[in-house]
Each structure stands twice: as C-alpha cells, then as structure tokens.
C-alpha positions in Angstrom: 0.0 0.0 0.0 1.3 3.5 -0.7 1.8 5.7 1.9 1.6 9.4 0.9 1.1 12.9 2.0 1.1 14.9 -0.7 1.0 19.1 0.3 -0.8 21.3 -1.7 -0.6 25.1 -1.3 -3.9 27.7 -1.6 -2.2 30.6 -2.7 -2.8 34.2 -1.5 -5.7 35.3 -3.4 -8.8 33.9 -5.0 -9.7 30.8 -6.5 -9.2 32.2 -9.9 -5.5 32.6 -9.1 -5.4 28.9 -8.1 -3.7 26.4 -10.5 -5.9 24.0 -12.3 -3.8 21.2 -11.4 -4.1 21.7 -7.6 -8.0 22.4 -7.7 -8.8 19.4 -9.4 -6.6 17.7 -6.6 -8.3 19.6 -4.0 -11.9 18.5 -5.1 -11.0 14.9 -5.6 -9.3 14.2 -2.5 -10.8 11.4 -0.9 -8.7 13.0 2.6 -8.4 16.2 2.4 -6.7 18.2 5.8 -6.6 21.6 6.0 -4.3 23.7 8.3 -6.8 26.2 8.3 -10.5 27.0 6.6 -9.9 30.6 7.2 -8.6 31.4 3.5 -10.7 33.0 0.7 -9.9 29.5 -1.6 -11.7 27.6 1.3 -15.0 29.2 1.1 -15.5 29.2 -2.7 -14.2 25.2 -2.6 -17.1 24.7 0.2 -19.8 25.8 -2.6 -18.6 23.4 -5.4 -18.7 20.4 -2.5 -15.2 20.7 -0.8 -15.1 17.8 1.6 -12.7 18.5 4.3 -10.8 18.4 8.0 -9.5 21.4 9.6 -6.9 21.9 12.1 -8.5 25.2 13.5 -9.5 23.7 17.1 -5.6 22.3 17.5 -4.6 26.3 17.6 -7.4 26.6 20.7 -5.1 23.8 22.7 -2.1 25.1 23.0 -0.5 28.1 24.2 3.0 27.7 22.1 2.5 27.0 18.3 5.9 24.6 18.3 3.1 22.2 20.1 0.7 22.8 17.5 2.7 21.9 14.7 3.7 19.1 16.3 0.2 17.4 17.0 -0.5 18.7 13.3 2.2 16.6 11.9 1.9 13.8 14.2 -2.2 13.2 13.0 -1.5 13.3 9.6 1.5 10.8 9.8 -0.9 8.8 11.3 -3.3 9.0 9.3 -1.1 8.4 6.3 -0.3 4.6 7.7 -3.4 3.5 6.5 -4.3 5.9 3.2 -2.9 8.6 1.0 -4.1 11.7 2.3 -3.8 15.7 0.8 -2.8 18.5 3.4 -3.2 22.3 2.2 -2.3 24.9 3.7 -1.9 28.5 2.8 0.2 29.8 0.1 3.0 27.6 -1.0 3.6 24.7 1.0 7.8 25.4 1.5 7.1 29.5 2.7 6.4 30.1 6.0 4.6 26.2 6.8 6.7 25.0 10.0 4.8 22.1 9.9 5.3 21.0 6.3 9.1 21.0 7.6 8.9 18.7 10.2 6.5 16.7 7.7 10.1 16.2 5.5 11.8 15.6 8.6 9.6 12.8 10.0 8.4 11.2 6.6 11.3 9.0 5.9 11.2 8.0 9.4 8.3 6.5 9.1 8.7 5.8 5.7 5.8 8.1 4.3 6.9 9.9 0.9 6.1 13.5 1.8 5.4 15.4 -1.5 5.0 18.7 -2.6 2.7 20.2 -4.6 1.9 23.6 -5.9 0.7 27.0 -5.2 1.0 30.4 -5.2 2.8 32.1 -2.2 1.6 34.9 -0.3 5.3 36.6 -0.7 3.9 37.1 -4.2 0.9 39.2 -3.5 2.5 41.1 -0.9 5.1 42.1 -3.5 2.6 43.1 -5.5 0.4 44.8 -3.1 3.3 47.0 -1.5 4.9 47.8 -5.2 8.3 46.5 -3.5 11.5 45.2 -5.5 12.7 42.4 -3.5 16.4 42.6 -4.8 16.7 45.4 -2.7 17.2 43.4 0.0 14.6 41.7 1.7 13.7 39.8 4.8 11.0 37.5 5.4 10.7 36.9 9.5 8.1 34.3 11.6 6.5 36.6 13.6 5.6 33.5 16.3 9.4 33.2 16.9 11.0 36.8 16.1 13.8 38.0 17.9 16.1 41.5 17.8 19.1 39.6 16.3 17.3 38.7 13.5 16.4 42.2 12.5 17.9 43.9 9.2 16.6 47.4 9.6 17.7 48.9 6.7 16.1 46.3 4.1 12.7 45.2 3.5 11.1 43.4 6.3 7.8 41.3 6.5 6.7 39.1 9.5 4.3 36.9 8.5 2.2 34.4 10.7 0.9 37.5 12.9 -1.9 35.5 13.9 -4.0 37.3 16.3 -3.2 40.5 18.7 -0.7 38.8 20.9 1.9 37.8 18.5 1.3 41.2 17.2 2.2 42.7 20.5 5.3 40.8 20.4 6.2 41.5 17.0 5.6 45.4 18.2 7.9 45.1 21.5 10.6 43.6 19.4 10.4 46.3 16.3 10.7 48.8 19.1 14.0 47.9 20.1 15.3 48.9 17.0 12.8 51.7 15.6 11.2 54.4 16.8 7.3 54.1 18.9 5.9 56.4 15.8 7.7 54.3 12.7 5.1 53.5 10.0 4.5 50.4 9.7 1.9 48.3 7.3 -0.7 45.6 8.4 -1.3 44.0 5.5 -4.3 40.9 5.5 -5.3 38.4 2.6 -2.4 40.3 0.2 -3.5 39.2 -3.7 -7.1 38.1 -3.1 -10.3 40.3 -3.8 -10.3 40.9 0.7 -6.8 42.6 0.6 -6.7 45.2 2.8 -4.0 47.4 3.6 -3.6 50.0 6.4 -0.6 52.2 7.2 -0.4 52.5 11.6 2.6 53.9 13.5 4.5 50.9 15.1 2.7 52.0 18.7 -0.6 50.5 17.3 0.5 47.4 15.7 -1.6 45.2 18.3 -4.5 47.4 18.5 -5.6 46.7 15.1 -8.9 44.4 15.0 -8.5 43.0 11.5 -5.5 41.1 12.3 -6.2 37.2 11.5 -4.3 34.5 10.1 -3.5 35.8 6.5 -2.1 39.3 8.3 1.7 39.6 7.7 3.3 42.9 9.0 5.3 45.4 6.3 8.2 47.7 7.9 9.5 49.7 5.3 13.6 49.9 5.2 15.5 52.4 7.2 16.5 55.7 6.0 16.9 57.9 8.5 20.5 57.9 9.7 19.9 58.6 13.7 17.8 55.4 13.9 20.6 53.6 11.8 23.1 54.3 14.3 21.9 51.2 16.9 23.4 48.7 13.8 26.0 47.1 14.6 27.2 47.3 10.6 26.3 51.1 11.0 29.6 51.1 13.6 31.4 49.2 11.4 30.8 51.4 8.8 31.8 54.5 10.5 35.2 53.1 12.1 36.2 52.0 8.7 35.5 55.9 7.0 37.6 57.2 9.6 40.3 55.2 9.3 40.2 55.5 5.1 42.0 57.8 2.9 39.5 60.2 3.5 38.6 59.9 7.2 39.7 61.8 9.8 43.7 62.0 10.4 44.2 60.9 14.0 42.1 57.8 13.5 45.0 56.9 10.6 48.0 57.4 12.4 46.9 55.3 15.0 48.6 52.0 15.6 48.0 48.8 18.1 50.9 50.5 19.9 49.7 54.3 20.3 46.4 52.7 21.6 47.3 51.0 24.2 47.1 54.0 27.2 43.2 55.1 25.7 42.2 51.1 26.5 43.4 51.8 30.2 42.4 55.0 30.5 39.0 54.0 28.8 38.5 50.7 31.5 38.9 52.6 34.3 36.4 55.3 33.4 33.7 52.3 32.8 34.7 50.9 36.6 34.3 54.4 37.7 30.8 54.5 36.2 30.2 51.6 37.8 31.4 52.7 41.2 29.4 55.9 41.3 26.3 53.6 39.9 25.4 56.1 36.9 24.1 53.8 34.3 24.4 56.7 31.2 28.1 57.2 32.4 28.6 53.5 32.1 26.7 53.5 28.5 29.1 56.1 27.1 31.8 54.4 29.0 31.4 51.1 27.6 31.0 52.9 24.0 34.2 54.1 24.3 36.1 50.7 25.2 34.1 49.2 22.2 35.6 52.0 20.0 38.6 51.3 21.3 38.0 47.3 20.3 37.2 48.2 16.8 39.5 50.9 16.4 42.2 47.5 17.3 39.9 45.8 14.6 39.9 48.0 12.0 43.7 48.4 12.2 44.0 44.6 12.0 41.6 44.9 8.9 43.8 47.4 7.1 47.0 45.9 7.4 45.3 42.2 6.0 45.8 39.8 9.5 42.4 40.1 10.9 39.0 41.9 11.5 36.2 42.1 13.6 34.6 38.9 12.6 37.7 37.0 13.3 37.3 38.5 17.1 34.0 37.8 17.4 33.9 34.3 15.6 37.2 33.8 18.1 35.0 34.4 21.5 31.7 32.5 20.5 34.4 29.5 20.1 35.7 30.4 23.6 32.5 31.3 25.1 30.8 27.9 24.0 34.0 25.7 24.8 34.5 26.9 28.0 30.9 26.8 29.4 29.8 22.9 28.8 27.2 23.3 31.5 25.5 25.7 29.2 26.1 24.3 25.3 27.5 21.0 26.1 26.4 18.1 29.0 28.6 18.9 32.3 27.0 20.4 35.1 27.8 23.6 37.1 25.3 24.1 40.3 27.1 27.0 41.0 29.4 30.2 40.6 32.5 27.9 41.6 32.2 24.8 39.9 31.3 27.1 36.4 34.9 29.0 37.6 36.3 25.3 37.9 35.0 23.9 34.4 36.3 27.4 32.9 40.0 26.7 34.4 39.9 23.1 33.9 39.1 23.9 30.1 41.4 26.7 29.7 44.3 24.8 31.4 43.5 21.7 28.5 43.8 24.3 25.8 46.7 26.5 27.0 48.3 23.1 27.4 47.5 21.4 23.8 49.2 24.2 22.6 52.1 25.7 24.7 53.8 24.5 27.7 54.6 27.3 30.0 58.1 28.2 31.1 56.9 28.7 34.5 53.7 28.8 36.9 53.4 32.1 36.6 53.4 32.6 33.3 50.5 34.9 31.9 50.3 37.5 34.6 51.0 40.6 32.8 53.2 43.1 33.3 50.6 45.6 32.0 48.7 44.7 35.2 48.8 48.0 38.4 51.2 46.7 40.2 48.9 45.8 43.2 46.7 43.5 41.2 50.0 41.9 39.9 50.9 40.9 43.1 47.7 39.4 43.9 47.4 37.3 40.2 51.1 36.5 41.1 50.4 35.0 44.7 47.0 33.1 43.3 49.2 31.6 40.5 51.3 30.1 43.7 48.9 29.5 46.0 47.3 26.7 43.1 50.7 24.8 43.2 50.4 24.7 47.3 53.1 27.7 48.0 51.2 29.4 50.4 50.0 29.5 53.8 47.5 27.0 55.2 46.0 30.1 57.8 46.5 33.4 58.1 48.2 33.8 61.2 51.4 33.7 59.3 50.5 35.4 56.4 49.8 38.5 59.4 53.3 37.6 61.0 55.5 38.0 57.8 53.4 42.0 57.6 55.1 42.6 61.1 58.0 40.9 60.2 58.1 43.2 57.1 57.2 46.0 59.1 59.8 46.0 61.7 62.5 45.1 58.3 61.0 48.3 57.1 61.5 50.5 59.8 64.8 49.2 60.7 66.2 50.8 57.2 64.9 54.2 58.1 68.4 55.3 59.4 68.7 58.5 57.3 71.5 57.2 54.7 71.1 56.9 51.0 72.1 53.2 51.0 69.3 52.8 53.7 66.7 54.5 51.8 67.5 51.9 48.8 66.9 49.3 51.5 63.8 50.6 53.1 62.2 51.0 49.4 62.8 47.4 48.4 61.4 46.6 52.4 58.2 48.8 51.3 57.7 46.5 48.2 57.8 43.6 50.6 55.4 45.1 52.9 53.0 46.1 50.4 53.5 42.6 48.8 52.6 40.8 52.3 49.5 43.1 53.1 48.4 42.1 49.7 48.9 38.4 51.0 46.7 39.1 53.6 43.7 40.4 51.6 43.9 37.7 49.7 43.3 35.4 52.7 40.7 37.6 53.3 38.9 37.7 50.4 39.3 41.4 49.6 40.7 42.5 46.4 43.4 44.8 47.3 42.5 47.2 44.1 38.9 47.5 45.1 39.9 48.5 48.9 42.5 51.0 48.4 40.2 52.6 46.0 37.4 52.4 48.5 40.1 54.2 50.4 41.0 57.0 47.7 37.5 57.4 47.1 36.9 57.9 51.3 40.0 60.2 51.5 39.0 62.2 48.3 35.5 62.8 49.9 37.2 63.6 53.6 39.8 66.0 51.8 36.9 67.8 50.1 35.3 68.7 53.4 38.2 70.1 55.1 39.0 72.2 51.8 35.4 74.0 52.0 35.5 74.0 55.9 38.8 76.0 55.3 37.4 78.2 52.7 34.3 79.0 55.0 37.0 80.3 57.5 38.0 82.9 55.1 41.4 81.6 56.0 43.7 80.0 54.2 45.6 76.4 54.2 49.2 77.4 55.6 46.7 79.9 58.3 45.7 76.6 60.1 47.4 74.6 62.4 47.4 71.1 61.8 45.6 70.4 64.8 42.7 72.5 63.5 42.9 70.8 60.2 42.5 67.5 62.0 39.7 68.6 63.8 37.4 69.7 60.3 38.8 65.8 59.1 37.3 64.8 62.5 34.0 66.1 61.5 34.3 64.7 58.2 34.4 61.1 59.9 31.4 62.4 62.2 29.5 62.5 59.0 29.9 59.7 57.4 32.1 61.1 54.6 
C-alpha cells in the first residue's frame, strides 16, 4: 500500500488565481486536511462540494504553536499509515509552513513519501500589493518566533504568521527595540485576493488593530533615517572604517595597536568608575568608548590584512561555548564555583595542547597595576600549594616586614635603597593578607581613595568658610574639620 502525504498550497488570493492542477486535486481528494479553513480558496471550494478536515480547534489547545505543529504533523502521519491523504495549507507549502518542515523531517522516518505540490505564495501578493522590489534586500521573518538579532533594519522586512493580537504585541515590542514608537509600519491581511486590505499604523498601534487574522503579515518599510541607523551594529562598522580610510579623519589613521594602548586603560577605568558611582548613562558612554577602542584595534587589524572584527568575534563564540559545557555541552555547574572550575579546567587543557609554560606564573602581565600583579602573582602560587594553610602567618610575615622596614629608616642613602625594596615587601605581604581575606586589594584601596577624596573635600570648603587660608591653620585644627568629616559619614 502507498503511503503518501502529498502538500498542496492555496495561494494568496482567490480561486481564480489557483492552479488547475491543484483544484482538481483539492476536489477529488478522498482526505483532504486543512491547516486552516480561514482562507478565501476555502470558502469558494465549500460551494462546489469541498469535503474536508480542519486543524483550526488544534490552535485553541495550546498556548505555544511549536506544540501545535507538532500534533499537526503527528495526525497526519498517522493518518497516512493506512491511506494517501492531501494536506493544504496557505500559500506555497515550503514559505512560512513549519509544519510541512517537520513533515520532511519525519516522513522517511516512518517511511511516508512527503510530497510537494503547488501554489502560489503569499510573498507574491504582498510584493505586489506593496509595489516592493525584493532585490533590494529583503527579509521574510516568523513573527511567532521573532527576535532583535534577526532584524535587518535597513532592508525590506515582512513578519508573516501575525496570527492574532498577541503575537502582534510581540512583534511590536521587538520592532521597538530597533525603531522608533511612531515608525510606520503596514498591516497588511489576505495580500493578492479580492479581501486585501492594507492600512498604514505607526508601530505603537500594531496590536490594537482588530482585523488582524491569520492571512495578516506585517510590512516595515527599510531604514533611511540615519539617527535610527546608528543602533546597527554594521552602522559602527561602517563608521570606524570611513575614519580610518584615505579620507577619514587623520588621528584615526595614524593610529597603531601600539599608540592605543594607554586610551584602553584610560577607557576601563572610566567604565569601573561609572560603575562605582552607579550612573548607568556614564557606564553607557563608558562602555561605547572601550568598544571604540576594540574596533578601532579591529579595523587596524583589517587594514593591514591579519584580521578583522569577525575573526574577534567568531574567536569568543568558540571560547565562550568551549568553556561553558554546563551551558552548550552536558557537564554540570550548580554554581558560581564549579562554572569557575570547568572554565579553568578547560582553559588549562587548551593552554596546554598548545604551549607549555616556562613557569607557573606565566600569563600574569606586566601591564597589570602593580597591586593587582601581586595578587594574580600569589593566586598563581597558591594553586601549586606555595602558600600559607592560615593566616596567622600570612599576618606575622606583615610585622616581620614592618619591623624590616623600619629598621632601614636610618637617614643614609644606602638605607633609603633598602627601606624602598622593604616597602615592596610590605605592600606585597599586606596584599597576601587580603587575599586570605577575600578582599581585592585594588577595590579596597580605591574604596580608600575614594573615602579620603570625599574627607579632603570637606576640610577644603571647611577651610574656605574660615575665610582663611591652608598654611593659616594649624594642623591640629585641620584635624579637627577631618574629624568632622568622619562624624558625618564622609
């Protein structure tokens, strides 16, 4: 016995538009499923006897349409065990039909030849009905699945299965992460058939529309203004590489890896200022300007043929999905430490396929403050067991350093030398200590810096209000507006 499904498409308009071929098929199907009666074809078909089964109720069932597909495609492969059957849907039966995919997935499985018939897509009469030239560039989008990432703002866009007013309300909120509330946008229903309507809303109103039904597909015209260009990524792209052309701006061409290095540290640390004084459009700007500075680096590598953004980008995806196999792959992380633990693990396994490290404490930089050096340097021990099992010692060596420390201060140049390699020692053990502790040395003596700054500020306008000037006060009475500070909470 032949098992079959054969698919048969619609169209987008009436049924003079509909082949011959698939309306004689249509008519003399002996089991004839459609995904849906709501199309124009449908209700012309019912007058010249169209027998028929409809899927509308499965749509009522289910809250995610992945589900409805799947009981879609699931009855009719069961059905085809015991009979050839004909499924129709709208349009053409490869454009926009996720269930005719998982239809050519799952035939051969069950060894049901899946084939496709004709029809007319809807793509067609929406060209036609919107007077657009496709080879302009053009995007065709599922409006039940659409996300930000997929969106190409400056072509032709069309979301089609905008079923009913909450996909459009999804459709909206995603549209308005790229464009403008008032953007005009164009609901377009039944495109090619004598029911075509057409009807021009700003964005804002896409879900309050009443005449959106399953043959509604949305229109958004391309991009032309340049401000709402500028949130494309390509747009940035664009812009780095006209500065650093032939024409661009001079600075931008003399720049080298080299030159840029002090702008990427001066750059980081305004973003972790930002992020200390918690003022979120500071740390947008901020962050803008360390991503200039990363495709700036780009751009440079583009010009001089070794590599571009897309190599730097393609490179962290790798990195990102290698080191995180609790997320892409099948280990498991229940927390922040054992994620930290599968990162190292992974990153030791790579480092050591491809280079074998002179020493432990190889890849701490020397670009590093010298603070945070020392504490990269003493975790890169401590992993090996060189370290301290408490921190009663780690405190002893700080005295011990101390009291080395002190011991130079005897007024002699060769002493000084001394005491300044004793300070380095002291500083290094004090880090040792935070480090037991658990407190980043950088973040606490900025804490501190930050504390003095505000401290220091008082005094200063304490001293101006005295119509007096510094050298005028005693230290004592200096100490005493620093005391009032501290009384503050400054």
């Amino acid at each position: 016995m032949v098992r079959r499904i054969e698919i048969l498409g619609l169209g987008a308009g009436d049924l003079e538009q509909l082949p011959v071929g698939v309306y004689k098929k249509l008519l003399n199907a002996s089991s004839l499923f459609l995904r849906t009666k709501e199309h124009p074809v449908v209700a012309e078909l019912e007058k010249e006897g169209l027998s028929y089964s409809s899927f509308d109720s499965v749509y009522e069932k289910h809250d995610q349409f992945e589900e409805v597909y799947e009981e879609i495609v699931q009855t009719l492969l069961q059905k085809a065990e015991n009979e050839s059957i004909v499924y129709a849907v709208p349009g053409h039966p490869l454009v926009a039909e996720r269930a005719v995919q998982l239809l050519l997935a799952y035939g051969p499985t069950r060894n049901i030849e899946i084939i496709i018939g004709g029809g007319q897509s809807f793509i067609d009469g929406l060209f036609t009905a919107l007077k657009i030239d496709p080879i302009e560039g053009f995007q065709l989008l599922d409006g039940t699945s659409l996300n930000i990432a997929q969106l190409q703002i400056d072509q032709h866009i069309i979301v089609s299965q905008v079923y009913d007013q909450f996909v459009a309300s999804n459709v909206k909120l995603t549209l308005m992460e790229k464009l403008p509330d008032d953007y005009p946008v164009y609901i377009v229903t039944a495109a090619g058939s004598s029911q075509e309507i057409i009807e021009e809303v700003p964005l804002y109103e896409l879900d309050r529309n009443v005449s959106i039904n399953n043959l509604t597909s949305v229109y958004i015209p391309p991009v032309k203004e340049e401000q709402i260009l500028l949130k494309n990524f390509s747009k940035l792209r664009e812009i780095i590489a006209e500065l650093r052309s032939p024409t661009g701006c001079p600075w931008d061409r003399e720049q080298t890896h080299e030159s840029l290095k002090k702008y990427l540290i001066e750059e980081t640390y305004e973003v972790i200022d930002a992020i200390n004084s918690e003022d979120i459009d500071h740390l947008v700007e901020e962050l803008g300007d360390v991503l200039l500075q990363v495709m700036l680096h780009a751009q440079i590598g583009e010009d001089d043929g070794y590599f571009s953004i897309d190599d730097i980008i393609e490179g962290l995806s790798a990195k990102m999905i290698r080191r995180h196999p609790h997320v892409f792959g099948n280990a498991e992380a229940d927390n922040a430490e054992e994620a930290l633990i599968n990162w190292q693990e992974i990153k030791k396994q790579e480092k050591g396929d491809m280079h074998v490290p002179a020493s432990l404490l190889e890849g701490v930089s020397l670009a590093l403050p010298n603070l945070l050096r020392a504490f990269e340097l003493q975790k890169k021990a401590a992993k090996v067991g060189f370290d301290w099992q408490e921190i009663t010692p780690a405190l002893e060596k700080v005295k011990e350093e101390l009291e080395e420390f002190v011991n130079e201060l005897d007024g002699t140049v060769e002493g000084m030398a001394r005491a300044k390699g004793e300070f380095g020692d002291l500083l290094f053990a004090f880090v040792n200590v935070a480090r037991f502790l658990k407190i980043h040395p950088e973040e606490a003596l900025f804490e501190t810096n930050e504390k003095f700054t505000r401290r220091f500020q008082f005094v200063e306008e304490k001293v101006k209000g005295s119509g007096r000037t510094f050298e005028e006060h005693t230290l004592e009475q200096l100490d005493q507006y620093w005391d009032e500070a501290k009384l503050k909470g400054l």
